[in-house]
C-alpha positions as CSV (number, residue, x, y, z in Angstrom):
1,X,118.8,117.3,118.4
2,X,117.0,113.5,117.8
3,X,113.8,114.9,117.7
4,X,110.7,116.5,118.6
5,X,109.0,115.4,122.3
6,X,105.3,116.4,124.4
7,X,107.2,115.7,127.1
8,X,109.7,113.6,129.3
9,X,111.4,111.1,126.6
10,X,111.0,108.6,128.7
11,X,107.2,109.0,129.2
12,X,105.5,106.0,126.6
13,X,104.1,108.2,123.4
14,X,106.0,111.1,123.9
15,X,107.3,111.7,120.9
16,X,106.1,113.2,118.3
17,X,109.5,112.9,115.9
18,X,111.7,110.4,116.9
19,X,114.5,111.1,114.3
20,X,115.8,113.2,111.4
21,X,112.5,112.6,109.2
22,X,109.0,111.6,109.4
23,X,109.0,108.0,108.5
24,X,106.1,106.7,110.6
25,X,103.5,108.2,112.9
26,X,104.6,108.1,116.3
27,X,101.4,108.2,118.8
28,X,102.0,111.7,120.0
29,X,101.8,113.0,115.7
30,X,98.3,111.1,115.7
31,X,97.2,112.9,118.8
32,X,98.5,116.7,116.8
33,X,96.6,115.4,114.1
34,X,93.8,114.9,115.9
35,X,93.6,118.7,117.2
36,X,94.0,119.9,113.9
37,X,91.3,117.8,112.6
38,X,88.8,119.5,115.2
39,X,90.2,122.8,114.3
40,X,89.2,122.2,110.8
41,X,85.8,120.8,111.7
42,X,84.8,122.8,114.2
43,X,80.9,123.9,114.1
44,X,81.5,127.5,113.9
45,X,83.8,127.2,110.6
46,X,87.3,126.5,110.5
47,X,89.4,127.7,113.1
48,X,93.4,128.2,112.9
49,X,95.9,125.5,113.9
50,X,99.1,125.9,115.0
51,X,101.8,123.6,117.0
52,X,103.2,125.6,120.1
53,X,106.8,125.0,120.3
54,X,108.8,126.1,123.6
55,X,107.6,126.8,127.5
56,X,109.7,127.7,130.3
57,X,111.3,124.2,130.8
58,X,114.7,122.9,130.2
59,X,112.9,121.0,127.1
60,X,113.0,124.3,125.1
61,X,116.6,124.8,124.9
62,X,117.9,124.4,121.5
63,X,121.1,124.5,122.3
64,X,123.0,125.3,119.8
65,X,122.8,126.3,115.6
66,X,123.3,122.8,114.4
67,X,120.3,121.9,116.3
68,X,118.1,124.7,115.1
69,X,119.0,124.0,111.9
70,X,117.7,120.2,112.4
71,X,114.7,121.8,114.3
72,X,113.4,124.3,111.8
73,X,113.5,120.9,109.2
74,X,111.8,118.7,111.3
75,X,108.8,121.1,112.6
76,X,108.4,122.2,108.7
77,X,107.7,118.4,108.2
78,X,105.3,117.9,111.2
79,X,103.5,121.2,110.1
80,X,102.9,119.5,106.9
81,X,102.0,116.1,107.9
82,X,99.4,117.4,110.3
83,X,98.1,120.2,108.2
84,X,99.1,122.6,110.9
85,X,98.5,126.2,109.9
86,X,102.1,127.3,111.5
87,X,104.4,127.6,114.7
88,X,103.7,129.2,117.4
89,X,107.2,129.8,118.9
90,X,107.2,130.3,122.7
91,X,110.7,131.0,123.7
92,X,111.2,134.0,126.9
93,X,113.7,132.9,129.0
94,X,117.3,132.9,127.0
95,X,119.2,134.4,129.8
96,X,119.3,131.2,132.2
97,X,120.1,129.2,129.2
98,X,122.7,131.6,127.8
99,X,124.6,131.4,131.2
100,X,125.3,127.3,130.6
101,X,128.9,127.1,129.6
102,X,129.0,126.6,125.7
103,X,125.4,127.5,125.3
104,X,124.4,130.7,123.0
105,X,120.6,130.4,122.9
106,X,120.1,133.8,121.6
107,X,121.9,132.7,118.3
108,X,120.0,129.2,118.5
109,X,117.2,131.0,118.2
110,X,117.8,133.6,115.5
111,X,119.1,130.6,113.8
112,X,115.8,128.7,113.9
113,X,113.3,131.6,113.0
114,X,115.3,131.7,109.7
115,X,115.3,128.4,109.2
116,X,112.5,128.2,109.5
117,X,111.1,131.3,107.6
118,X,113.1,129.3,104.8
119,X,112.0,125.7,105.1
120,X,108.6,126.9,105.1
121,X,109.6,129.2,101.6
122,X,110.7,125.6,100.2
């Protein structure tokens, strides 16, 4: 729930949101950027751009509601700041995380896709 991370926090760059709201661009927001900029420019015409969020890793547990609440707000940010055209959500494999004592992933998620669907309504 403090942010938005490529990968292990402790890894130099890894994150792409570091807190509750875009203030600065971290490293890892330039390097989004920077695929969504060759989306836009490729030589064929414009091609679609959108931030994968998820994989079969511990790092796509949400948790809980609270968080998907701060989720869904902080990935509507990053979509704008890049000029992302969306999120692509990639979340399969609720059981194992729904079988971690006070976890309810399931509803974490629900809870994010409308969120979501909402931040991005404005």
């Amino acid at each position: 729930g403090n942010g938005i991370w490529m990968a292990d926090s402790s890894k130099q760059g890894a994150a792409a949101i570091k807190a509750d709201s875009i203030e600065e661009f971290t490293p890892g927001m330039v390097s989004i950027l920077d695929a969504g900029r060759m989306a836009k420019q490729h030589p064929d015409g414009p091609k679609r751009f959108k931030i994968a969020l998820g994989g079969w890793s511990d790092w796509a547990r949400i948790g809980s509601v609270a968080n998907a609440k701060k989720l869904a707000h902080l990935m509507s940010e990053l979509v704008l700041a890049v000029f992302a055209d969306g999120v692509d959500l990639d979340f399969e494999h609720f059981a194992e995380f729904d079988q971690i004592p006070g976890s309810n992933e399931t509803e974490a998620f629900n809870a994010l896709i409308l969120n979501l669907r909402a931040e991005f309504n404005g």
